[in-house]
Every structure is written in C-alpha cells, then in structure tokens.
RODO-2510 file (C-alpha; in nm, 4 decimals, decimal comma):
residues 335
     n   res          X          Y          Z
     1     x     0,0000     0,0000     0,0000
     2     x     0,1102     0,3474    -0,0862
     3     x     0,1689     0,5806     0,1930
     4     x    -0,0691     0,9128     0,1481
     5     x     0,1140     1,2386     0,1883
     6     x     0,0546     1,4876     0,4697
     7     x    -0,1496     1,7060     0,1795
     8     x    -0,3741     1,3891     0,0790
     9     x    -0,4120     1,2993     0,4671
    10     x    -0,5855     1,6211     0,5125
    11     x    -0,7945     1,6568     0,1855
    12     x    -0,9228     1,3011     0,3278
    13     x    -0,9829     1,4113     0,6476
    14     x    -1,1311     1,7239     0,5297
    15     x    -1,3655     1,5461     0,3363
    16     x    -1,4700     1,3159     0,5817
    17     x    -1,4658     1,6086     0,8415
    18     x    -1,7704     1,8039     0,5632
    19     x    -1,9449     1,4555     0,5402
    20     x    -1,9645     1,4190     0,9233
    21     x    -2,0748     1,7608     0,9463
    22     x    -2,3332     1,7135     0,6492
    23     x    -2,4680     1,3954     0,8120
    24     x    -2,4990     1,5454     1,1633
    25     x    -2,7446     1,8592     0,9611
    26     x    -2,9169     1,5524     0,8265
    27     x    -2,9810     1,4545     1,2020
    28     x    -3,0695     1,7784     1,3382
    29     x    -3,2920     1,8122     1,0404
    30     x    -3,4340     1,4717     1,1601
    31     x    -3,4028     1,5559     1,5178
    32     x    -3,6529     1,8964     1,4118
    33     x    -3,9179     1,7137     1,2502
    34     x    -3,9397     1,4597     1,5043
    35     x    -4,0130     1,7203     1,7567
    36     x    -4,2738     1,8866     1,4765
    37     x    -4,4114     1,4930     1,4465
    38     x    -4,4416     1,4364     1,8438
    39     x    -4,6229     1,7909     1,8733
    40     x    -4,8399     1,6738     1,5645
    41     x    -4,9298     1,3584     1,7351
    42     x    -5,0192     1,4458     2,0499
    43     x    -5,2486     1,7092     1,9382
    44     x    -5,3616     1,4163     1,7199
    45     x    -5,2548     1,5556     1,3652
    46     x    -5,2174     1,1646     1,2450
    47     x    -5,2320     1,2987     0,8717
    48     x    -4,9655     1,5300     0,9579
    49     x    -4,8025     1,2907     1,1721
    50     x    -4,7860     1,0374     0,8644
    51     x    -4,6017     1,3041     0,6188
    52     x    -4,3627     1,4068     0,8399
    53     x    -4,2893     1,0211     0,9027
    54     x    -4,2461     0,9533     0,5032
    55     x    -4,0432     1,3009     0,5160
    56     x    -3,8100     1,1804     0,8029
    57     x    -3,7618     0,8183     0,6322
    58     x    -3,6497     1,0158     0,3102
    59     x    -3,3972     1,1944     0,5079
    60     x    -3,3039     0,8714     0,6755
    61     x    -3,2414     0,6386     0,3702
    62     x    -2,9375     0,8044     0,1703
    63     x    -2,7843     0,8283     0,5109
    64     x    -2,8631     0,4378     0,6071
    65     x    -3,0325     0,5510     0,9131
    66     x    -3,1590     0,2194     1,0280
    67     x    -3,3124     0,2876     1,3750
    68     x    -3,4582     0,6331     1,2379
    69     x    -3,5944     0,4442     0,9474
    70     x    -3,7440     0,1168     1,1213
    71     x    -3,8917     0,3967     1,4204
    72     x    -4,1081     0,5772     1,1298
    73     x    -4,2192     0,2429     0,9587
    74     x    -4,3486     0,1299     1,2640
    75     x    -4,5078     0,4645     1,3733
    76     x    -4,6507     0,4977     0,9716
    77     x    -4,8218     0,1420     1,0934
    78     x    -4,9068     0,2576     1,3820
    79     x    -5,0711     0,5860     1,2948
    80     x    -5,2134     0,3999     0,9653
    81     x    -5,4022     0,1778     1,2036
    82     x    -5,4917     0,4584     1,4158
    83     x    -5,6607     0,6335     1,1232
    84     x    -5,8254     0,3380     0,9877
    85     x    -5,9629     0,2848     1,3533
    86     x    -6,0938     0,6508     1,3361
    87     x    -6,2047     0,6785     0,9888
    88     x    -6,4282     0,3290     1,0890
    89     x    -6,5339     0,5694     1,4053
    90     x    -6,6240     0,8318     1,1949
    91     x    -6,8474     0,6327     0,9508
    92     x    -7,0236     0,4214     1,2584
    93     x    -7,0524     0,7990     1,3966
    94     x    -7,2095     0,9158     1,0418
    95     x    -7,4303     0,5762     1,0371
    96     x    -7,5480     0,6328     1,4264
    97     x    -7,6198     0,9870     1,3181
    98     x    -7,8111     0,9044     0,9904
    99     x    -8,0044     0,6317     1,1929
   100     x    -8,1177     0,8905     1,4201
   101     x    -8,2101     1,1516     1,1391
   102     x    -8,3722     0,8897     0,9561
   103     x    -8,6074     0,7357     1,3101
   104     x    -8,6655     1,1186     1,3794
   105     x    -8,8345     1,1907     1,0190
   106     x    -9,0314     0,8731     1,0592
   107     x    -9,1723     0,9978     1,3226
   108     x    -9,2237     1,3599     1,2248
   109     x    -9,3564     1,1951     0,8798
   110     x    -9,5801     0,9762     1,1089
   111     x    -9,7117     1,2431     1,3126
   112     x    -9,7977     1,4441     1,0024
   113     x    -9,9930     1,1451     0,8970
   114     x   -10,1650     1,1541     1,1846
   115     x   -10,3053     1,4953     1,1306
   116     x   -10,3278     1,4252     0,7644
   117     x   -10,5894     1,1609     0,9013
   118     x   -10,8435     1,3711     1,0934
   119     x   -10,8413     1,6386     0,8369
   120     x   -10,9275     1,3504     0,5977
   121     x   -11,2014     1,2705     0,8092
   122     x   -11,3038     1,6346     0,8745
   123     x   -11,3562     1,7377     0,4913
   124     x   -11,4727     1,4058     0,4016
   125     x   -11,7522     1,4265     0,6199
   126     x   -11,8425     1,7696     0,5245
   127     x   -11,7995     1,6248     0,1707
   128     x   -11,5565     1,8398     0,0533
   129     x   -11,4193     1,6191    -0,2417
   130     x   -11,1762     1,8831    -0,3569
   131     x   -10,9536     1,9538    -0,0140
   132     x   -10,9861     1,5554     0,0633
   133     x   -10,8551     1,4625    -0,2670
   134     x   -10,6310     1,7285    -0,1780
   135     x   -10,5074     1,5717     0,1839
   136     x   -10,4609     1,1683     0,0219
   137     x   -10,2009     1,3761    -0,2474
   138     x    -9,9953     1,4784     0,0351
   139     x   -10,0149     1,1893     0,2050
   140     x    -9,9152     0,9573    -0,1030
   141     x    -9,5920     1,1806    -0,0672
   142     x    -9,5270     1,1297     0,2855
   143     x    -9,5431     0,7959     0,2108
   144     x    -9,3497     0,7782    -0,1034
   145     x    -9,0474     0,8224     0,1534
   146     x    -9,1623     0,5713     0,3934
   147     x    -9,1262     0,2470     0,3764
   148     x    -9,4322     0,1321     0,5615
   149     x    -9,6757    -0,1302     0,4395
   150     x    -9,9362    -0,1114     0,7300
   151     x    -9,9532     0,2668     0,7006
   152     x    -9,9688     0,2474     0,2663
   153     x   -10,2809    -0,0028     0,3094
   154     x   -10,4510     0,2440     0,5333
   155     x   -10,4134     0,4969     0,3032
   156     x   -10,5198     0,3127     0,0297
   157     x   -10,8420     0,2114     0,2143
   158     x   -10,8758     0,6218     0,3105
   159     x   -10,8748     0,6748    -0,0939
   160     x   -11,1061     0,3909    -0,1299
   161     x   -11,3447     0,5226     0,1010
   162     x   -11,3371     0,8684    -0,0552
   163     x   -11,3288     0,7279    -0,4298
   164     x   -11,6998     0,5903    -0,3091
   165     x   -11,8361     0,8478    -0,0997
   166     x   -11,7187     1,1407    -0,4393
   167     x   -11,8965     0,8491    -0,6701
   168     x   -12,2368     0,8265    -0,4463
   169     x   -12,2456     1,2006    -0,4033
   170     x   -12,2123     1,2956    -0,7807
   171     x   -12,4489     1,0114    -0,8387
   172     x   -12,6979     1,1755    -0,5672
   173     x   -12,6582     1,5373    -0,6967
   174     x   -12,6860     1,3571    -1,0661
   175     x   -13,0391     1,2026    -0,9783
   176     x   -13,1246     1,5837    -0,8370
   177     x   -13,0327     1,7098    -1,1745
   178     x   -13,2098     1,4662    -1,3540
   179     x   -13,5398     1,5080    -1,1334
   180     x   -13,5255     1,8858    -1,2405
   181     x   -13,4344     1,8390    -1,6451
   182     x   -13,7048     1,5340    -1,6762
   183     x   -13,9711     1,8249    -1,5832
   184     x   -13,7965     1,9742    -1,9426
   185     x   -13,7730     1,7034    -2,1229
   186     x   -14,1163     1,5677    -2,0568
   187     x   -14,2822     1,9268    -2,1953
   188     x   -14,0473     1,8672    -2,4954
   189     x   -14,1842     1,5499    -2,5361
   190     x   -13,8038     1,3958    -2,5869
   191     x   -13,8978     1,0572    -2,4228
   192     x   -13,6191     0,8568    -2,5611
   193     x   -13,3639     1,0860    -2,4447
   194     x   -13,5268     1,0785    -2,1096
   195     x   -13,5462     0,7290    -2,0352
   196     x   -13,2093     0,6654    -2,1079
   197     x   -13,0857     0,8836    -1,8829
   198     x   -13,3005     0,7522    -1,6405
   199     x   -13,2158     0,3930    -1,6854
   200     x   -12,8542     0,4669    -1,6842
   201     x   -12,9055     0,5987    -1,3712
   202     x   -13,0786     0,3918    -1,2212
   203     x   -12,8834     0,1276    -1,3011
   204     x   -12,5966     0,2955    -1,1199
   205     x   -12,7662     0,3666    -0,8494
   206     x   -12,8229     0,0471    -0,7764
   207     x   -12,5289    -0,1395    -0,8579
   208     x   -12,3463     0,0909    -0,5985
   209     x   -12,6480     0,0047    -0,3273
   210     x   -12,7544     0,3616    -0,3557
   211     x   -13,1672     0,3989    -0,2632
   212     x   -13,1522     0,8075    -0,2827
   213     x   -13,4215     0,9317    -0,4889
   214     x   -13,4215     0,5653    -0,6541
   215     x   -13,8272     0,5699    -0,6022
   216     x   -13,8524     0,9162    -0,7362
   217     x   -13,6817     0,8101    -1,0495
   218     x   -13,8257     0,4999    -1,0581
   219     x   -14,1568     0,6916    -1,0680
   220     x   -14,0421     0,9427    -1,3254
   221     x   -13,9645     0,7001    -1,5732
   222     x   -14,3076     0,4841    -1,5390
   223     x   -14,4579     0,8506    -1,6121
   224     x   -14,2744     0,8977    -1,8806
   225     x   -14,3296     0,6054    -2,0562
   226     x   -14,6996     0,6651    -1,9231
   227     x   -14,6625     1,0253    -2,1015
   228     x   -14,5123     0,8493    -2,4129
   229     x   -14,8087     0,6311    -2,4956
   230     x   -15,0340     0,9416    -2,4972
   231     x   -14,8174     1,1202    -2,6717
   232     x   -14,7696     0,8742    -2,9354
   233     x   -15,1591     0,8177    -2,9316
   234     x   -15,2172     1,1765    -3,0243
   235     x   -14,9735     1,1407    -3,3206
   236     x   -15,1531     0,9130    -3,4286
   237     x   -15,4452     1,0827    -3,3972
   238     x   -15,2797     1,3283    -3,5653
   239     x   -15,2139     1,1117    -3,8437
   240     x   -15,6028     0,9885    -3,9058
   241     x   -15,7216     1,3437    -3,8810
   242     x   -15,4729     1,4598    -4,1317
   243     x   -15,5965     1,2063    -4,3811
   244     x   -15,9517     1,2186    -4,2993
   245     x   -15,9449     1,6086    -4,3320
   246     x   -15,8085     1,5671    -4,6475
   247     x   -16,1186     1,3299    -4,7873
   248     x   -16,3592     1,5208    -4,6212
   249     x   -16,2239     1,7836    -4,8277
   250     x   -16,2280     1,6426    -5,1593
   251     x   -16,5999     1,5201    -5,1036
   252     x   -16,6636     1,9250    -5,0167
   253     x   -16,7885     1,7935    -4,6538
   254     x   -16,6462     2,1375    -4,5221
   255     x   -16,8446     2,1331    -4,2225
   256     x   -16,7265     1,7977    -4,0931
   257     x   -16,3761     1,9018    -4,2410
   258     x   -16,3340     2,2093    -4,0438
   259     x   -16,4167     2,0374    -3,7125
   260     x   -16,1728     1,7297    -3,7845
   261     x   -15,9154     2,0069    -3,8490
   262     x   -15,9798     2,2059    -3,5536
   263     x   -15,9633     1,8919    -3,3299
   264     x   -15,6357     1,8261    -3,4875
   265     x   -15,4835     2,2037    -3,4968
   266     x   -15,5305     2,1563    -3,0888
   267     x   -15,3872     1,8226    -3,0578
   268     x   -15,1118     1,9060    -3,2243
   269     x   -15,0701     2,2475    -3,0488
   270     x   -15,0890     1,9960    -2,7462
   271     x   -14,7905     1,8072    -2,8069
   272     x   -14,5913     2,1415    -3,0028
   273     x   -14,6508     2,0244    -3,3399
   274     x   -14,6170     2,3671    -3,4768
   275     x   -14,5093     2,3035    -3,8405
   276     x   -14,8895     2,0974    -3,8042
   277     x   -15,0659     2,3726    -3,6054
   278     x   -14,9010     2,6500    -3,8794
   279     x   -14,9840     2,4263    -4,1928
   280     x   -15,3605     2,3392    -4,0862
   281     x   -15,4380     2,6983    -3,9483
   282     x   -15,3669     2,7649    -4,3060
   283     x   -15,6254     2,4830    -4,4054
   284     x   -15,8818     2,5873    -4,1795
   285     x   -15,8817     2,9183    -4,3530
   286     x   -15,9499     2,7471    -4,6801
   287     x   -16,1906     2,5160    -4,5483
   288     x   -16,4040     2,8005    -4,4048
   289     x   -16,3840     3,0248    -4,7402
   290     x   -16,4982     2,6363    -4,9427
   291     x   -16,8112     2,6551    -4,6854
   292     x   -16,8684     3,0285    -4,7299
   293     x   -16,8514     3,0119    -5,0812
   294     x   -17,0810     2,6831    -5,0946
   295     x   -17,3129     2,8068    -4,8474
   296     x   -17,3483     3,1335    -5,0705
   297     x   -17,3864     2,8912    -5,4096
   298     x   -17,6585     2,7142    -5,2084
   299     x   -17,8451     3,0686    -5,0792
   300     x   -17,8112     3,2056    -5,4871
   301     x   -17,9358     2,8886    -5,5971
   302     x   -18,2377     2,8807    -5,3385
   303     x   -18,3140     3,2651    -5,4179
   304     x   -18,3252     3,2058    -5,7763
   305     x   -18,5692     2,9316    -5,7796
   306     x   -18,7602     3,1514    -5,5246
   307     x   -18,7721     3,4062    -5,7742
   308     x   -18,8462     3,2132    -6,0657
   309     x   -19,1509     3,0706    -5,9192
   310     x   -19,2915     3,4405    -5,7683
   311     x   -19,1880     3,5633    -6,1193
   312     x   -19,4309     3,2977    -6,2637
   313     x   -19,6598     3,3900    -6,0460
   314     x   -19,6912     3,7474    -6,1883
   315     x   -19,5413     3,8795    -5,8569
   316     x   -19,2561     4,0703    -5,9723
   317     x   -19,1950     4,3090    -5,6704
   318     x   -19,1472     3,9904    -5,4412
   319     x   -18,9104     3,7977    -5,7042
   320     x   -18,7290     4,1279    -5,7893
   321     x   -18,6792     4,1567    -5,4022
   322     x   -18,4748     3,7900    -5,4432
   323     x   -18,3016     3,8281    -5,7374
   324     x   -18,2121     4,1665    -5,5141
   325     x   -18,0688     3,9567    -5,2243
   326     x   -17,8884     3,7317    -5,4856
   327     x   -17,6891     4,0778    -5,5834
   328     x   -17,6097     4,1485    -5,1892
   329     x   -17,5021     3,8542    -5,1152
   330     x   -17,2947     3,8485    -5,3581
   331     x   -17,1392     4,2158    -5,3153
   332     x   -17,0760     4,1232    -4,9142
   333     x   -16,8784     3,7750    -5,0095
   334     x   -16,6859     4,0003    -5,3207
   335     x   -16,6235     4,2385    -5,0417
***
C-alpha cells in the first residue's frame, strides 16, 4: 500500500470532516421534525403525523439511518391503524347519526300522517271532495319516503273510502239534476232521451247500493213512458185526422172538415206540433172560405128558384126583391 502524503491525509480528512458535518445537519434536520411529528401527534394531527414520518424516512435512507428508518415504519403502521380505527369511528358515527335523522323523520312523517288523518275525516264528512282529494295527495308523498306497508294499506283504504263516498255524491246530486231536467224534457216530449238517462241511472244507483231518490226516479220514468203512450196516441191521432181532413175535403164535406181540423190544430198544439198547427191553421182558412162560398152557391141557388116561381106567379116586386138579395149577397162575399 502506498503511503498518502501529509497534503492527501488532510484533503481526506477534510472530506470526511464536511461529510460528518453534512450527516450530523441531516440529524438535526431529523431531530426537528421529530419534535414537529411528536407535537403533531399528540395534538392528534395523524395525517400530519404520517407526512412528516415519510419526510423523516427520506432523510433517513441516503444516510442508512436504520433505527430512524425502522422507528417511522413502525409509527406509519401505527398511525395507519390509528386512522383506519378513526375513519371506521367516523363512519359508525355518520351511520349512528343518519339512523337517528332517519327514526326522527319517521316519526315527524308519522305524526304528520296523523293529522293528515283527521283532516281527511273532517272534509270528508263535510264532503268536501276537492280539499280531501287534496289531503290523500300529500299523504301519497309522505309515504313515497316511507317504507311502511301497514300505514300504505290504510291509506289506500282512506282513498277507497273517498273514491266511493265522491262516486255516491255525484251520483246523488246527478239524480237531483235529472229530477229537475225530466220536468224539461217531458214538456219537450223527448222521451227517448229521457229514459235513457233515467235507466242509466238507475242502473248505477243500484249497482253501488244507492236507494236516494231511486223511487222518485223509478216513478219518473213509469210517467214517462206513461206520457209516451199518450203522446204517441195523439200522433196518431194526428195522423187519421190529417188524412180524414183531407177526404172530407175532396168530397166538399167542409163542415165535418173544419171540425176534424180544428180537433187536430189543438192536438197538435198539445204536443208542439207547430209546423202541423201552422200548416192546418192555413187549411182551416181554406176550409171556411170552401163553406162560405158553398153556403153562398146554395143561398143564390135557393133565391133564384124563389124568384123564378114568384116571377111565374106574376109577382114581380117579391121575385125582384130575391133576385135583389142574390146581388147582396154576392157584393158582401166580393167584399
């Protein structure tokens, strides 16, 4: 082995002097952060606690600090665990916490339920369909967020029971309404329309055990069709004295034909006919100007052969006076 000079001797030792200083900064720096990490942990800063540990084990490697390095990897398992241990805390904290939010809006949801039940009850009663249906909305979204099968059955049956007290009251107020507009329809004489109303109804009435004004109705529509058979009876009428007018007519029976056609201008004013009452008011007129005219062809015709015979006679002031009332009566129907 070569023997170093004095001047190599101390650029070694000088060198080893700067890495022994360099190593010992290395240590205080270590030394610092451990008292920064022991602060940290007591106060509980485990995050904090856990850097500084992968900052000190840095520090530690290049310089093959053994005991520095083996201290942090046990205290980065150690606070690891720690955290772990407190994160699970935390989330049985956040579950206990949720739990007890979650019981506490049952109940509140519960309790409005409650309440939501006697005002159901209250405006049911008074039959106010509108704010009930309005009460079983809010409580379908209470219960939306409840999971509660007893409680979504009872509401179910609450809707059930509202569904058929709405249905029998509109069916009620419907028979009301139909008591009043078969007074209408009866002086229209629209009998058809009328009884099917009234057998719809009835039929619903008692399919859904309803007995309100079922008698009334019931009675209504034996009157109509009571109503109906008259009715149809004077059409016919109608009818027969239409065509028996109108032979009566042609055989110049005017007398007989005006009495047939007033009978049958008032039947059909009876059941509104007035296309029939307008069209035979207009054959009346003619019927009474045929008997005026052959009552006045039947006078002439009597006067003449009155004065014929007096003129015979030689008695030609008396047949003049006929042949004179032949002239009048035929200036008074000339007008």
């Amino acid at each position: 082995m070569l023997d170093l000079t004095e001047e190599q001797s101390e650029s070694i030792k000088e060198v080893e002097e700067k890495e022994e200083k360099r190593k010992l900064g290395v240590i205080s720096r270590i030394d610092d952060l451990l008292g920064i990490q022991g602060q940290a942990y007591m106060k509980g800063q485990l995050k904090e606690s856990l850097i500084l540990a992968h900052e000190i084990i840095e520090l530690a490697k290049p310089e093959d600090l053994k005991s520095f390095i083996k201290e942090q990897e046990e205290l980065i398992k150690k606070i690891e665990k720690l955290l772990k241990e407190k994160e699970e805390k935390e989330r049985e904290r956040l579950r206990t916490e949720q739990e007890k939010l979650r019981l506490e809006k049952i109940k509140k949801t519960k309790t409005e339920l409650l309440q939501l039940e006697h005002s159901f009850y209250a405006s049911l009663s008074r039959k106010e369909f509108l704010r009930t249906e309005g009460v079983i909305e809010t409580a379908k979204n209470l219960l939306s967020n409840l999971d509660d099968n007893v409680l979504q059955g009872k509401w179910e049956d609450f809707e059930k029971k509202f569904l058929d007290s709405k249905m029998r009251a509109e069916l009620i107020e419907k028979a009301k309404q139909l008591i009043e507009e078969s007074i209408n329809l009866k002086a229209k004489f629209l009998f058809n329309e009328i009884k099917e109303k009234l057998n719809n109804l009835i039929i619903q009435l008692n399919d859904n055990g309803i007995s309100d004004y079922l008698d009334e109705l019931e009675y209504i529509k034996a009157d109509i069709i009571k109503s109906e058979k008259v009715y149809l009876n004077i059409v016919e009428t109608i009818e027969d004295l239409k065509q028996k007018v109108k032979n009566l007519q042609k055989e110049g029976n005017f007398k007989q034909a005006i009495s047939d056609c007033e009978h049958l201008i008032k039947l059909a004013e009876s059941v509104k006919k007035e296309n029939i009452v307008e069209e035979y008011s207009n054959t009346l007129i003619n019927l009474k100007e045929a008997l005026i005219f052959e009552e006045l062809k039947e006078t002439i015709k009597k006067l003449n052969t009155e004065g014929l015979v007096l003129l015979k006679k030689g008695e030609l002031l008396l047949s003049l006076e006929k042949f004179k009332k032949i002239q009048d009566s035929l200036k008074l129907y000339i007008g």
